[in-house]
C-alpha positions, -999 to +999 in steps of 0.1 A: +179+069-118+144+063-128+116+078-102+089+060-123+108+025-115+114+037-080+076+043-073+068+011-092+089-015-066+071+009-042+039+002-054+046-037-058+060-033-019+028-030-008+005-050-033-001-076-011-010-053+020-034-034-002-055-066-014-059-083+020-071-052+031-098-049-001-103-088+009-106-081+045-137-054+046-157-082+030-154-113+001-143-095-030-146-102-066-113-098-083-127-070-106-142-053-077-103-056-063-087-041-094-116-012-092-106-006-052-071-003-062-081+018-095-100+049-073-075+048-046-048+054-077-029+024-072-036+006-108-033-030-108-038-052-141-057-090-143-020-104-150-005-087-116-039-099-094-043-130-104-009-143-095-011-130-063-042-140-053-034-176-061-002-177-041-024-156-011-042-191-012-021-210-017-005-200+011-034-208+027-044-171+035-072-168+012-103-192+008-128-186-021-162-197-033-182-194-066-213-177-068-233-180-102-240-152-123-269-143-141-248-128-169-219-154-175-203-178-160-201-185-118-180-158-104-149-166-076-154-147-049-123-144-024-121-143+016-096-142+044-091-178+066-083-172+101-047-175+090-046-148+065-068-124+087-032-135+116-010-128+082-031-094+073-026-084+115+015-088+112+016-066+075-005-039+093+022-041+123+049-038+097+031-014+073+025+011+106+060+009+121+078+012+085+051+044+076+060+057+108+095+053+108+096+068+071+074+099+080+103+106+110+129+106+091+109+127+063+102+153+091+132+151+108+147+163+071+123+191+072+133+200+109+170+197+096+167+224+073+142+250+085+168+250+113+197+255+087+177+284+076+171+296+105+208+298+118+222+308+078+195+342+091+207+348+119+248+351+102+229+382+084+231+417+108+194+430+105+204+466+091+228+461+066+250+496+079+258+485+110 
């Protein structure tokens, strides 16, 4: 098995989550998205954002408007609609009970075997002569 594929459905797992969060602190520039994702070392690429942003409004979730630039052309920036900011609410739900439930298990592993190591000690007589 492949741990880079593994951590890549991981990362796509939570693509969504990570943009509507960007999009909800504030309307947001798609290149200002993939720069957000960038520095919190989740790379995204134009052809993975671009997609998804258009099926986030499609879906009716985002809402955008264009604002013209003084160095090209107008510039779409994106927003949350009161139905994405609902749809943002129940991925945070999901994202905190899943994060939870994953870092029990994770530490209940950990529990799991500093107890092993404490019982495989105590088989061991502490002076070795007796």
């Amino acid at each position: 098995m492949n741990i880079e594929n593994t951590a890549s459905q991981m990362r796509k797992g939570v693509l969504e989550f990570c943009i509507l969060s960007i999009i909800k602190q504030g309307e947001a520039y798609p290149s200002d998205i993939i720069e957000r994702m960038k520095s919190a070392n989740l790379n995204i690429l134009e052809g993975t954002l671009y997609p998804l942003l258009t099926r986030l409004k499609n879906a009716e979730f985002l809402t955008y408007r264009w604002i013209e630039s003084n160095s090209g052309p107008p510039r779409k920036y994106f927003s949350l609609t009161e139905k994405g900011a609902a749809f943002y609410k129940e991925l945070e739900t999901t994202w905190n009970e899943l994060a939870n439930a994953v870092k029990e298990l994770s530490n209940a592993e950990q529990a799991h075997s500093d107890e092993q190591i404490s019982k495989e000690g105590q088989n061991f007589p502490e002076n070795p002569t007796d």
